[in-house]
C-alpha positions as CSV (number, residue, x, y, z in Angstrom):
1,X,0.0,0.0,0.0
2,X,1.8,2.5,-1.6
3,X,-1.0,5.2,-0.6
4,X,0.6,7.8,2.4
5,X,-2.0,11.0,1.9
6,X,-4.2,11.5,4.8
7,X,-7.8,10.1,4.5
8,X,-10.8,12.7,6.0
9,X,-13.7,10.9,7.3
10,X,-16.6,13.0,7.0
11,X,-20.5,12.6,7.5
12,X,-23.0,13.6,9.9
13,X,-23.1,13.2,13.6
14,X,-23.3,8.8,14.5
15,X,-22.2,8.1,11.0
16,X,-19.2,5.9,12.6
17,X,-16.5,8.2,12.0
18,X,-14.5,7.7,15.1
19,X,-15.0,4.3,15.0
20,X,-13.9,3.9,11.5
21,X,-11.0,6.3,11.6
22,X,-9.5,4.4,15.1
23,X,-10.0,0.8,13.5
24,X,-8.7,2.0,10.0
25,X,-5.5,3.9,11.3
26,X,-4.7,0.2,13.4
27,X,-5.4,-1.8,10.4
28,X,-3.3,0.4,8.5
29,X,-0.7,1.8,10.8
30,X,-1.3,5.4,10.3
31,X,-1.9,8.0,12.4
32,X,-5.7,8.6,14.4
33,X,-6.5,12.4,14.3
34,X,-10.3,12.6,15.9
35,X,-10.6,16.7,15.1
36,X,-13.4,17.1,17.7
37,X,-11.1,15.3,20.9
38,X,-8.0,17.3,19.8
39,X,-10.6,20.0,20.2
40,X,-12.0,19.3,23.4
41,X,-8.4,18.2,25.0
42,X,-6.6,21.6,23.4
43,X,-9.3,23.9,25.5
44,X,-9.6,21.4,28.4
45,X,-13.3,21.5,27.4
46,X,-16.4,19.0,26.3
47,X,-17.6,20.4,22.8
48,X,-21.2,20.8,24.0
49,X,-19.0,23.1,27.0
50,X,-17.4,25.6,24.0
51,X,-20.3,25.8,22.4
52,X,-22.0,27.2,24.9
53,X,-19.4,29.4,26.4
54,X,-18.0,30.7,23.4
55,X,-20.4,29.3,20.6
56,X,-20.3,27.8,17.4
57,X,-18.3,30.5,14.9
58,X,-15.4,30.4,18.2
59,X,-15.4,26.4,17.7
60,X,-15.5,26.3,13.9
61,X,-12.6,28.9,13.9
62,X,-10.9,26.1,16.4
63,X,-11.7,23.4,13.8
64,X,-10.2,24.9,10.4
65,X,-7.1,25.9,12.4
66,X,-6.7,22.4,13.2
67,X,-7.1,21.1,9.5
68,X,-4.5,23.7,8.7
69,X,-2.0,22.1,11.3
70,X,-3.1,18.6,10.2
71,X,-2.5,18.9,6.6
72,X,1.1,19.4,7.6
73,X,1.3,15.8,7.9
74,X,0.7,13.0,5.9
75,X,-0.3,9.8,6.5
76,X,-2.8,10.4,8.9
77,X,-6.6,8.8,9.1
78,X,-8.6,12.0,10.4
79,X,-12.4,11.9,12.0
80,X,-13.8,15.4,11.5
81,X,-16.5,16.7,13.1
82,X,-20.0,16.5,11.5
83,X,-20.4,19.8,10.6
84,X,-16.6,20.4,9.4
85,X,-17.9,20.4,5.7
86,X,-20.0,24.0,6.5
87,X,-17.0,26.0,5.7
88,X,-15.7,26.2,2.0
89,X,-12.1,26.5,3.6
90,X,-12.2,23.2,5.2
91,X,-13.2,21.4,2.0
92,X,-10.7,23.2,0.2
93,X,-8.1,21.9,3.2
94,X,-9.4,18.2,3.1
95,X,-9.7,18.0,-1.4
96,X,-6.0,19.0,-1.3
97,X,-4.1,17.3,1.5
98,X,-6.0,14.0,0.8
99,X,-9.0,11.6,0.2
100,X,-12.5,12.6,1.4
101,X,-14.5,9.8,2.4
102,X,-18.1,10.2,3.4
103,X,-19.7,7.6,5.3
104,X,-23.6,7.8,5.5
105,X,-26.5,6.6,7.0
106,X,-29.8,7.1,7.2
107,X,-31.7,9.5,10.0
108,X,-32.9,6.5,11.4
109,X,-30.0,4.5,12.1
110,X,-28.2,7.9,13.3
111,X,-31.1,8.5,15.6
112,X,-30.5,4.8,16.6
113,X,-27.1,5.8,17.3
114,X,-27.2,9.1,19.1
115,X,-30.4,8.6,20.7
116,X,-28.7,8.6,24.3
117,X,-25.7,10.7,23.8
118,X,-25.3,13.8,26.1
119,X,-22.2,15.3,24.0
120,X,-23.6,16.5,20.6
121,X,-24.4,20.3,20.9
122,X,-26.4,20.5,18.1
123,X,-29.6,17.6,19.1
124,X,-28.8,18.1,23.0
125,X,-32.5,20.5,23.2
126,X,-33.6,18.4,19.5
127,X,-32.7,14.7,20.5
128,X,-35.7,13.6,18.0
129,X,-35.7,12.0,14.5
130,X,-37.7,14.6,12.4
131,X,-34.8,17.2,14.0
132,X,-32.3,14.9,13.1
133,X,-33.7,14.6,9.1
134,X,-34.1,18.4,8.9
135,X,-30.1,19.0,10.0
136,X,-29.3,15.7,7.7
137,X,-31.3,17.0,5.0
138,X,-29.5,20.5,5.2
139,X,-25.9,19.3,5.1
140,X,-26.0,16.3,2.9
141,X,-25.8,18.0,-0.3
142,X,-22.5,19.6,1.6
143,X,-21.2,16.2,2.3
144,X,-21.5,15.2,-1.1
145,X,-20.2,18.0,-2.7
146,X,-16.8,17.4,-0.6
147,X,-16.7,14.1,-0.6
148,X,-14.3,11.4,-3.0
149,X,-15.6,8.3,-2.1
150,X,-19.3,7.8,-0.6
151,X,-19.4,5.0,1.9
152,X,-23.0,3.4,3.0
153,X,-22.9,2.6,6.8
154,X,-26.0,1.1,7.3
155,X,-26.5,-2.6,8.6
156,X,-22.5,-3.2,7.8
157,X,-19.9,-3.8,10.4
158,X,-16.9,-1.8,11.3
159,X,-14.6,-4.9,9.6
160,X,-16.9,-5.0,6.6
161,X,-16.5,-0.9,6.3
162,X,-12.8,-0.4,6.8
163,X,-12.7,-3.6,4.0
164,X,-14.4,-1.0,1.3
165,X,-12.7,2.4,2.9
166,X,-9.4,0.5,1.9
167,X,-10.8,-1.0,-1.2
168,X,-12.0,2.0,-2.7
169,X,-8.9,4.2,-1.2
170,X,-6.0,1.9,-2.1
171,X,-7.0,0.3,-5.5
Protein backbone atom coordinates (compact mmCIF):
# COMPACT_ATOMS: atom_id res chain seq x y z
CA UNK A 1 0.00 0.00 0.00
CA UNK A 2 1.81 2.54 -1.56
CA UNK A 3 -0.98 5.19 -0.58
CA UNK A 4 0.56 7.78 2.40
CA UNK A 5 -1.99 10.99 1.92
CA UNK A 6 -4.21 11.51 4.83
CA UNK A 7 -7.81 10.13 4.49
CA UNK A 8 -10.77 12.74 6.01
CA UNK A 9 -13.66 10.92 7.34
CA UNK A 10 -16.65 13.02 6.96
CA UNK A 11 -20.54 12.63 7.49
CA UNK A 12 -23.01 13.58 9.93
CA UNK A 13 -23.10 13.22 13.57
CA UNK A 14 -23.27 8.76 14.47
CA UNK A 15 -22.16 8.06 11.01
CA UNK A 16 -19.15 5.95 12.61
CA UNK A 17 -16.51 8.23 11.98
CA UNK A 18 -14.52 7.65 15.13
CA UNK A 19 -15.00 4.26 14.99
CA UNK A 20 -13.88 3.90 11.50
CA UNK A 21 -10.98 6.29 11.64
CA UNK A 22 -9.48 4.45 15.10
CA UNK A 23 -10.02 0.80 13.49
CA UNK A 24 -8.65 1.99 10.01
CA UNK A 25 -5.47 3.87 11.26
CA UNK A 26 -4.68 0.24 13.44
CA UNK A 27 -5.42 -1.82 10.41
CA UNK A 28 -3.28 0.43 8.49
CA UNK A 29 -0.66 1.78 10.81
CA UNK A 30 -1.26 5.41 10.29
CA UNK A 31 -1.90 8.05 12.41
CA UNK A 32 -5.69 8.55 14.45
CA UNK A 33 -6.48 12.39 14.26
CA UNK A 34 -10.31 12.60 15.92
CA UNK A 35 -10.58 16.74 15.14
CA UNK A 36 -13.38 17.12 17.72
CA UNK A 37 -11.06 15.27 20.86
CA UNK A 38 -8.03 17.27 19.76
CA UNK A 39 -10.59 20.03 20.24
CA UNK A 40 -11.97 19.25 23.40
CA UNK A 41 -8.35 18.22 24.99
CA UNK A 42 -6.64 21.63 23.40
CA UNK A 43 -9.25 23.88 25.51
CA UNK A 44 -9.57 21.37 28.42
CA UNK A 45 -13.31 21.49 27.44
CA UNK A 46 -16.36 19.01 26.27
CA UNK A 47 -17.64 20.38 22.82
CA UNK A 48 -21.17 20.82 24.00
CA UNK A 49 -18.98 23.10 27.01
CA UNK A 50 -17.42 25.57 23.98
CA UNK A 51 -20.30 25.81 22.43
CA UNK A 52 -21.98 27.20 24.89
CA UNK A 53 -19.38 29.42 26.40
CA UNK A 54 -18.05 30.69 23.43
CA UNK A 55 -20.40 29.26 20.56
CA UNK A 56 -20.34 27.83 17.42
CA UNK A 57 -18.25 30.46 14.91
CA UNK A 58 -15.42 30.39 18.24
CA UNK A 59 -15.40 26.37 17.69
CA UNK A 60 -15.53 26.26 13.90
CA UNK A 61 -12.57 28.88 13.85
CA UNK A 62 -10.87 26.13 16.36
CA UNK A 63 -11.72 23.42 13.76
CA UNK A 64 -10.20 24.92 10.38
CA UNK A 65 -7.13 25.85 12.42
CA UNK A 66 -6.66 22.44 13.24
CA UNK A 67 -7.14 21.08 9.52
CA UNK A 68 -4.49 23.70 8.69
CA UNK A 69 -1.99 22.06 11.31
CA UNK A 70 -3.14 18.58 10.20
CA UNK A 71 -2.47 18.92 6.56
CA UNK A 72 1.13 19.45 7.63
CA UNK A 73 1.28 15.76 7.88
CA UNK A 74 0.68 12.99 5.88
CA UNK A 75 -0.25 9.82 6.47
CA UNK A 76 -2.84 10.36 8.95
CA UNK A 77 -6.64 8.82 9.15
CA UNK A 78 -8.56 12.04 10.40
CA UNK A 79 -12.37 11.89 12.04
CA UNK A 80 -13.82 15.36 11.46
CA UNK A 81 -16.53 16.68 13.11
CA UNK A 82 -20.05 16.54 11.50
CA UNK A 83 -20.37 19.78 10.58
CA UNK A 84 -16.62 20.44 9.41
CA UNK A 85 -17.86 20.42 5.73
CA UNK A 86 -20.00 23.96 6.47
CA UNK A 87 -16.97 25.99 5.66
CA UNK A 88 -15.70 26.20 1.98
CA UNK A 89 -12.06 26.48 3.60
CA UNK A 90 -12.19 23.21 5.23
CA UNK A 91 -13.20 21.35 2.04
CA UNK A 92 -10.69 23.23 0.15
CA UNK A 93 -8.13 21.93 3.17
CA UNK A 94 -9.38 18.24 3.14
CA UNK A 95 -9.69 17.98 -1.37
CA UNK A 96 -6.04 19.00 -1.32
CA UNK A 97 -4.14 17.30 1.48
CA UNK A 98 -6.01 13.97 0.83
CA UNK A 99 -9.03 11.63 0.16
CA UNK A 100 -12.50 12.63 1.44
CA UNK A 101 -14.52 9.80 2.37
CA UNK A 102 -18.12 10.22 3.36
CA UNK A 103 -19.70 7.62 5.34
CA UNK A 104 -23.63 7.84 5.46
CA UNK A 105 -26.52 6.58 6.96
CA UNK A 106 -29.82 7.11 7.25
CA UNK A 107 -31.73 9.53 9.95
CA UNK A 108 -32.88 6.52 11.40
CA UNK A 109 -29.99 4.54 12.15
CA UNK A 110 -28.16 7.92 13.31
CA UNK A 111 -31.11 8.47 15.62
CA UNK A 112 -30.52 4.81 16.59
CA UNK A 113 -27.11 5.83 17.34
CA UNK A 114 -27.24 9.10 19.11
CA UNK A 115 -30.37 8.65 20.71
CA UNK A 116 -28.75 8.59 24.31
CA UNK A 117 -25.67 10.72 23.76
CA UNK A 118 -25.32 13.84 26.08
CA UNK A 119 -22.19 15.32 24.04
CA UNK A 120 -23.59 16.46 20.62
CA UNK A 121 -24.37 20.31 20.89
CA UNK A 122 -26.37 20.52 18.08
CA UNK A 123 -29.63 17.64 19.06
CA UNK A 124 -28.77 18.07 22.96
CA UNK A 125 -32.48 20.54 23.23
CA UNK A 126 -33.55 18.41 19.47
CA UNK A 127 -32.69 14.67 20.51
CA UNK A 128 -35.70 13.55 18.04
CA UNK A 129 -35.73 11.99 14.47
CA UNK A 130 -37.69 14.64 12.43
CA UNK A 131 -34.83 17.23 14.03
CA UNK A 132 -32.28 14.88 13.05
CA UNK A 133 -33.72 14.62 9.06
CA UNK A 134 -34.05 18.38 8.92
CA UNK A 135 -30.15 18.96 10.03
CA UNK A 136 -29.30 15.73 7.72
CA UNK A 137 -31.31 17.03 5.02
CA UNK A 138 -29.49 20.49 5.17
CA UNK A 139 -25.86 19.25 5.13
CA UNK A 140 -25.99 16.25 2.94
CA UNK A 141 -25.78 17.97 -0.26
CA UNK A 142 -22.46 19.65 1.56
CA UNK A 143 -21.18 16.24 2.32
CA UNK A 144 -21.53 15.19 -1.06
CA UNK A 145 -20.17 17.98 -2.69
CA UNK A 146 -16.82 17.40 -0.56
CA UNK A 147 -16.67 14.05 -0.56
CA UNK A 148 -14.29 11.37 -3.00
CA UNK A 149 -15.64 8.26 -2.08
CA UNK A 150 -19.28 7.78 -0.56
CA UNK A 151 -19.41 5.05 1.89
CA UNK A 152 -23.00 3.42 2.95
CA UNK A 153 -22.93 2.61 6.82
CA UNK A 154 -26.05 1.13 7.32
CA UNK A 155 -26.49 -2.58 8.59
CA UNK A 156 -22.46 -3.24 7.80
CA UNK A 157 -19.87 -3.82 10.44
CA UNK A 158 -16.89 -1.81 11.26
CA UNK A 159 -14.63 -4.86 9.56
CA UNK A 160 -16.92 -5.00 6.57
CA UNK A 161 -16.52 -0.94 6.25
CA UNK A 162 -12.80 -0.41 6.83
CA UNK A 163 -12.74 -3.59 4.01
CA UNK A 164 -14.35 -0.97 1.35
CA UNK A 165 -12.66 2.35 2.87
CA UNK A 166 -9.35 0.49 1.88
CA UNK A 167 -10.81 -0.99 -1.17
CA UNK A 168 -12.05 2.02 -2.66
CA UNK A 169 -8.91 4.18 -1.20
CA UNK A 170 -6.03 1.92 -2.10
CA UNK A 171 -7.02 0.26 -5.50
Amino acid sequence: MKQRKNIFLIGFMGTGKSTIAKRLAEELFLEYVEVDKLISDRENKMITQIFKEQGETYFRDLETSLLEEIQQKTGQIVSCGGGAILRETNKRIMDENGIVVLLNASAETIYERVKHSKDRPLLNENMNLDYIKQLYDKRNPLYLQAAQIVIDTNGKTIEDLCDEIKRKVYI
